[in-house]
Structure formats: structure tokens, C-alpha cells
C-alpha positions in Angstrom: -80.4 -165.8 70.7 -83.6 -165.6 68.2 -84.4 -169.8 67.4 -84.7 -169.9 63.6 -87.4 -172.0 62.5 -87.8 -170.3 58.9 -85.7 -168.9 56.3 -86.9 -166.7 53.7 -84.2 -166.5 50.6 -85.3 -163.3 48.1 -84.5 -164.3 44.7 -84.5 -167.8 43.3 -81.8 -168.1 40.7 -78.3 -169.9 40.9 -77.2 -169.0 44.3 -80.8 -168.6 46.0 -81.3 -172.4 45.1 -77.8 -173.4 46.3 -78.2 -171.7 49.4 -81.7 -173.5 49.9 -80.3 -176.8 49.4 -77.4 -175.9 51.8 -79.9 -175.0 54.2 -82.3 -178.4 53.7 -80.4 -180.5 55.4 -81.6 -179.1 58.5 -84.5 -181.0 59.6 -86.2 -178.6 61.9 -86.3 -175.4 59.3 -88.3 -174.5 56.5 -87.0 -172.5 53.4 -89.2 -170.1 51.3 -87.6 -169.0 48.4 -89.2 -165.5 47.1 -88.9 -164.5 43.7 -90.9 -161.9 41.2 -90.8 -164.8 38.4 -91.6 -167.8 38.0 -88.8 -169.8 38.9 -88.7 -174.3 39.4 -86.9 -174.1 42.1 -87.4 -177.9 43.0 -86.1 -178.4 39.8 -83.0 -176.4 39.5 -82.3 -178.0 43.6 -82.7 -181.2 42.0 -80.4 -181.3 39.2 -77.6 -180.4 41.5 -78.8 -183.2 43.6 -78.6 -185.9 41.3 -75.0 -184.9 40.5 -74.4 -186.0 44.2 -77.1 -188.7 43.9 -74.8 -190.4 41.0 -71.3 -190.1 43.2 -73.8 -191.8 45.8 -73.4 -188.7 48.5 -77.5 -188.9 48.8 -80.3 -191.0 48.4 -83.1 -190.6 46.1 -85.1 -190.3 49.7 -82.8 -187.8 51.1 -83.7 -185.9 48.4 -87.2 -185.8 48.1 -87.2 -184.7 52.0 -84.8 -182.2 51.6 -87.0 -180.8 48.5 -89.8 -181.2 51.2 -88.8 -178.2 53.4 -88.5 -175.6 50.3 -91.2 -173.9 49.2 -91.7 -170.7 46.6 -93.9 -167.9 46.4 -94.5 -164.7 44.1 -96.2 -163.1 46.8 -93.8 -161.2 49.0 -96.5 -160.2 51.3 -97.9 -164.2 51.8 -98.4 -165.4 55.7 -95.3 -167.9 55.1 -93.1 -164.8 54.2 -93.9 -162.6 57.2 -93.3 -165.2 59.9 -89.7 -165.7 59.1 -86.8 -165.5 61.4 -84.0 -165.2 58.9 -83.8 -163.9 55.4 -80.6 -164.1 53.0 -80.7 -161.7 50.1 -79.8 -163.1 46.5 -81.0 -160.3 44.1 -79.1 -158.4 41.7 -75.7 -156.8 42.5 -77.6 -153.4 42.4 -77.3 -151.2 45.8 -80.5 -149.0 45.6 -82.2 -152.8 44.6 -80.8 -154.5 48.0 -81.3 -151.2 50.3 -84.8 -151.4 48.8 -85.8 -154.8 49.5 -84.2 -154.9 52.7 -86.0 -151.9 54.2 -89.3 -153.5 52.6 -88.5 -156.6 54.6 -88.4 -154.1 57.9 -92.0 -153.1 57.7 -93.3 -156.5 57.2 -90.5 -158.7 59.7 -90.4 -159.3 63.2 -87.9 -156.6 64.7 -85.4 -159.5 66.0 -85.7 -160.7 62.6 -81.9 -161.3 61.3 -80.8 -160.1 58.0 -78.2 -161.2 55.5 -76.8 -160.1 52.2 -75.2 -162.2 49.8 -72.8 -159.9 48.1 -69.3 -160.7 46.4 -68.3 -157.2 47.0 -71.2 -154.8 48.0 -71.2 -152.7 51.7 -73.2 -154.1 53.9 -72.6 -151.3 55.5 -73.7 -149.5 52.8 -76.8 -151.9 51.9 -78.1 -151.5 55.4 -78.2 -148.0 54.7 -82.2 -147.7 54.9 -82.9 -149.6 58.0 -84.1 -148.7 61.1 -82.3 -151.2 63.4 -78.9 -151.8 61.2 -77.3 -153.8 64.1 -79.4 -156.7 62.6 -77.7 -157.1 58.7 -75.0 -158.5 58.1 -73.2 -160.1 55.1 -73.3 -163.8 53.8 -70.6 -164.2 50.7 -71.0 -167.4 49.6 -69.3 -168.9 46.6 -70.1 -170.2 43.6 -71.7 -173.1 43.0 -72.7 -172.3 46.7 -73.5 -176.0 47.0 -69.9 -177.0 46.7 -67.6 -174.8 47.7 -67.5 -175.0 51.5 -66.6 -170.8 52.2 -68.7 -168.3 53.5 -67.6 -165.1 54.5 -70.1 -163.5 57.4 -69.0 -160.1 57.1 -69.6 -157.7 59.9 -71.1 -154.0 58.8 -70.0 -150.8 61.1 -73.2 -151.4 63.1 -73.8 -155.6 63.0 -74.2 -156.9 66.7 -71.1 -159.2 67.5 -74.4 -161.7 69.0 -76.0 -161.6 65.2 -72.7 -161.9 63.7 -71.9 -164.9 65.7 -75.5 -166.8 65.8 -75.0 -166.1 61.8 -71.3 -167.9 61.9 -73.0 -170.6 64.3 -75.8 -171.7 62.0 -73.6 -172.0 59.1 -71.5 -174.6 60.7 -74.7 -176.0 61.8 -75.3 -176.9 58.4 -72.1 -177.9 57.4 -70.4 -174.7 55.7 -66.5 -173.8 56.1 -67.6 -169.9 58.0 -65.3 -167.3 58.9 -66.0 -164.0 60.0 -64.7 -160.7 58.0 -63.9 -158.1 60.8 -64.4 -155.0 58.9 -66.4 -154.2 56.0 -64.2 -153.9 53.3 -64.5 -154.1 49.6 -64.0 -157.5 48.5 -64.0 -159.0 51.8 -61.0 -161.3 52.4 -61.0 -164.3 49.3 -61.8 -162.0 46.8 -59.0 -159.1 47.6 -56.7 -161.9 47.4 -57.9 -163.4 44.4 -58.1 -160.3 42.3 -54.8 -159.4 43.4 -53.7 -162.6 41.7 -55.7 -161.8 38.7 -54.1 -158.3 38.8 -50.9 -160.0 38.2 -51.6 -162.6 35.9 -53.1 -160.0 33.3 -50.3 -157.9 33.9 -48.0 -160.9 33.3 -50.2 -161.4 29.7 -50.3 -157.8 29.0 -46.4 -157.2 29.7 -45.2 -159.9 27.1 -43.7 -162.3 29.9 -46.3 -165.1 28.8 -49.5 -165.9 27.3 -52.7 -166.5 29.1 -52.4 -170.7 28.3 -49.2 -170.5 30.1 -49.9 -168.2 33.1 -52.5 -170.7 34.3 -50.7 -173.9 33.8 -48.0 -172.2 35.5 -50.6 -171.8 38.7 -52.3 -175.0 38.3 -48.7 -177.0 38.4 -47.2 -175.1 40.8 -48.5 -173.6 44.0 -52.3 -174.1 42.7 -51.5 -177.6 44.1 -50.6 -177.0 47.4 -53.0 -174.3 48.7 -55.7 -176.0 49.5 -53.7 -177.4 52.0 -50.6 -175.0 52.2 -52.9 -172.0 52.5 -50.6 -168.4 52.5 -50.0 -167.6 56.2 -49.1 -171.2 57.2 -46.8 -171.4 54.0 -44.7 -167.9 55.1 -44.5 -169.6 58.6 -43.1 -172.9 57.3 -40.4 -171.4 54.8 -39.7 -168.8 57.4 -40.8 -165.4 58.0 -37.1 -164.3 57.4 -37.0 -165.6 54.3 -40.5 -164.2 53.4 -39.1 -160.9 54.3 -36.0 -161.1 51.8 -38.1 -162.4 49.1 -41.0 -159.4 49.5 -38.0 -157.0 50.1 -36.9 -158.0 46.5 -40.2 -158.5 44.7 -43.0 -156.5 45.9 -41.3 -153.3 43.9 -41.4 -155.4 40.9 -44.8 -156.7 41.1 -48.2 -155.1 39.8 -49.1 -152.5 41.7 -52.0 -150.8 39.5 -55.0 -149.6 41.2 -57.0 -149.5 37.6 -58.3 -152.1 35.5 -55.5 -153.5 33.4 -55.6 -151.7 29.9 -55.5 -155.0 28.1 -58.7 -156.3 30.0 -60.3 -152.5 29.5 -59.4 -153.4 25.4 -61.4 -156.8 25.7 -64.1 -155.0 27.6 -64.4 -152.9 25.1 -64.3 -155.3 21.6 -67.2 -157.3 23.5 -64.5 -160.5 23.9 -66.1 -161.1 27.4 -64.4 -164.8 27.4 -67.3 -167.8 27.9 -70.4 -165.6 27.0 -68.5 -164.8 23.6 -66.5 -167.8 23.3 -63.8 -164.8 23.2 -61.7 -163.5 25.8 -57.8 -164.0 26.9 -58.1 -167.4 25.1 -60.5 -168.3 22.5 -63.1 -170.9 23.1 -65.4 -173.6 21.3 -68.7 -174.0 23.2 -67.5 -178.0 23.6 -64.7 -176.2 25.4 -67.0 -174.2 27.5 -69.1 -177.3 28.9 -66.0 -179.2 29.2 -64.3 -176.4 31.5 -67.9 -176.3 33.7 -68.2 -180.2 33.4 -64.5 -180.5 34.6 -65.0 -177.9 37.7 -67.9 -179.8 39.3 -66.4 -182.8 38.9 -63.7 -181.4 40.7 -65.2 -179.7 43.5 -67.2 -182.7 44.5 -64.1 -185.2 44.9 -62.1 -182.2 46.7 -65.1 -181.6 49.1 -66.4 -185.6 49.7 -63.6 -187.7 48.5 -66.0 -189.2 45.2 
């Protein structure tokens, strides 16, 4: 397999600095981050840092070597972009955009070079569209803040080689990320079909009358919300019993949501601009103390869920 010494990541905003600082804590690679603006990336890697600096996760000296190994450059045809052996993709959720800069990347990369896109819900198939050598792409979902939450989803396209696929999956674990590997390339991948499909039924729950927004997510977060982390679907059906799993779907399922449209009340808030936090509008209404409180509260929570602090 192809020894990665550097990894180029195009596009240095939220999740192209979380990704860097995932990658940082390997000691033998060095990270470019390429971006068409201006961007502090040392900065931005930093304040996310210090959050872990102040539950005492790292030292002020871990940090500054981390910070060490990432570098940023405007100039996407530089020496130090050309050499690398890896590149992950974090540019806009725009097809022709990723197709673009990936068959760029093909003129100017090493042929065994390999190549990831970040997409929530993009093709890779479809992204690796304009390639030459397609077998080397495939995708990278990682989640939001990607510095946190442990998932990535390496998502095999129609034409991904199982050995890219796999040295992908095996230098994510290297560097301490939760990987699994998405067999087919489907839309939404595997977390996010099951999370919208949750989200399809709580709106439809809000929009049918059976309870407000307030409630339907108290009524996750004190009830099963608890447990999944670690009473996860599959394992759950095989401890109440795949009989009884079959009774309950059997009486359920024909009851349930089953929509393959945007829910007409979300299409209504689309619509009225009430687009939730960017508003302060949106199911629920919300104060910008609110706002900060809710983002506060999440990072707070994902960093005693994933170290213990």
C-alpha cells in the first residue's frame, strides 16, 4: 500500500480544520490545508484545542507540535501541494465544484495518489465522475464538530479499490477515529438515512397534531436518546427479541411516516425564511442566548461522552 507522508485538505473552513487537527496527532505526517481565501487556520485549530487544553486532554506543548505539522497555502499549484499522497476534499456541497477540483488534483498528483471526499450526502460515485483512474476516490463522511464526534463513514464508489478503501479505514483508526465502511454508495450513506428517517417522523409527529416540537425531543432525549449510545438498534432488536421486533413492526410500520417528500410543514418554514438558529425561528423560537447556550451545551457534551471530562 502507498506510505502517506502528506495530506493535502482543499478547503480550510470548519471541517477542513477539524480534520487537520484529527490528523496532527500523527507524528510522521504533514498537513497542508489549501484554501482560495485567506483563512487562520492555526487559529481556528487552536480554539478547539484549548477547549481540550481546559478539560486537561492536552498540553499547551502538545499543542504547539500538533500546530507544527499544518501548514496553508493559496497556491494550489505550490511544491508542498503536488507532492502529496493523500488529499481529503472539504469544499462546498456543489457536484460540478468537487468533480472539478478533483479532476484538477489528477493532472498535478502522483497517479497512486489516494482521494477522498467529504460529503454528507453527495455520490462519490458521482463526484469521481471526471477522473481518469476512479478506482482511487473514495468517500470520507465525517461529522460535525469532526474533532469530537468519533464517526467516519469511508464510503465505497462503484469503482473504489477494496485496497484504497481499506488503507483509508486503516489510517483512520490510526489516528484514533470510530471508521466503518459504507458498502454501496448510497444517498445518505448509513447515519444519516437513519437519522433523517427519525427526523421524518418527528416533523410528522409536529405537523400531525400528536405533539409540539418542545415535547417530541424531550420525549427522545428521556427515553431511548439515553440508551443508544450504548444500546445501538440492531443489538437492541436482538436483546428484546427478534420475535417481538417482528410483532411490533407488523403493527406499526403501516402507521408510521412513510413520505418520500419534504414534510409540508418544514416546506411552509422553508418558505417564510424561519430557518431555526440562523433566524432565531424555526419549529421553536429562539433568543441568541439560547443559541450559544444549545452550541455551548453540545460541546460540553461531546467532550465528556468521548474522554470521560
Amino acid at each position: 500500500m502507498k506510505e502517506i507522508k502528506k495530506l493535502l485538505i482543499c478547503g480550510g473552513g470548519m471541517m477542513g480544520k477539524g480534520i487537520a487537527q484529527i490528523f496532527s496527532i500523527k507524528k510522521d505526517l504533514k498537513i497542508i490545508i489549501y484554501d482560495k481565501f485567506d483563512v487562520d487556520v492555526h487559529n481556528g485549530i487552536r480554539a478547539n484545542m484549548t477547549q481540550l487544553k481546559e478539560k486537561g486532554i492536552v498540553t499547551e506543548e502538545e499543542i504547539t507540535d500538533r500546530l507544527s505539522r499544518i501548514s496553508f497555502t493559496k497556491d494550489f499549484y505550490s511544491d508542498i501541494v503536488k507532492d502529496s499522497d493523500m488529499v481529503i476534499e472539504c469544499v462546498l456541497e456543489i457536484m460540478e465544484l468537487k468533480q472539478d477540483l478533483f479532476a484538477e488534483l489528477e493532472n498535478i498528483l502522483a497517479e497512486d495518489a489516494i482521494f477522498c471526499t467529504n460529503t454528507s450526502v453527495m455520490s462519490p460515485t458521482e463526484i469521481s465522475k471526471k477522473l481518469k483512474h476512479k478506482e482511487r476516490l473514495v468517500g470520507t463522511h465525517f461529522w460535525n464538530p469532526a474533532f469530537l464526534i468519533p464517526l467516519v463513514e469511508v464510503v465505497k464508489s462503484d469503482y473504489s479499490k477494496d485496497e484504497v478503501v481499506q488503507q483509508v479505514y486503516n489510517i483512520l483508526i490510526e489516528v484514533g477515529k470510530k471508521a466503518v465502511i459504507c458498502k454501496k454508495d448510497v444517498p445518505g450513506f448509513i447515519a444519516n438515512r437513519m437519522q433523517h428517517a427519525l427526523w421524518r417522523e418527528a416533523i410528522y409527529i409536529v405537523e400531525a397534531g400528536i405533539a409540539d416540537a418542545k415535547t417530541v425531543d424531550d420525549a427522545v432525549k428521556y427515553s431511548f436518546g439515553l440508551r443508544l449510545p450504548q444500546l445501538a438498534p440492531m443489538e437492541n432488536a436482538d436483546m428484546v427479541g427478534t420475535d417481538l421486533t417482528y410483532n411490533i413492526h407488523n403493527y406499526v410500520l403501516r402507521n408510521l411516516c412513510n413520505s418520500t417528500e419534504p414534510s409540508p410543514l418544514l416546506k411552509e418554514l422553508y418558505e417564510k425564511g424561519d430557518l431555526g438558529f440562523k433566524t432565531g425561528k424555526g419549529f421553536e423560537t429562539w433568543t441568541k442566548e439560547e443559541i450559544e447556550k444549545s452550541k455551548s451545551d453540545l460541546i460540553e457534551y461531546l467532550i465528556k461522552m468521548v474522554y470521560g471530562k
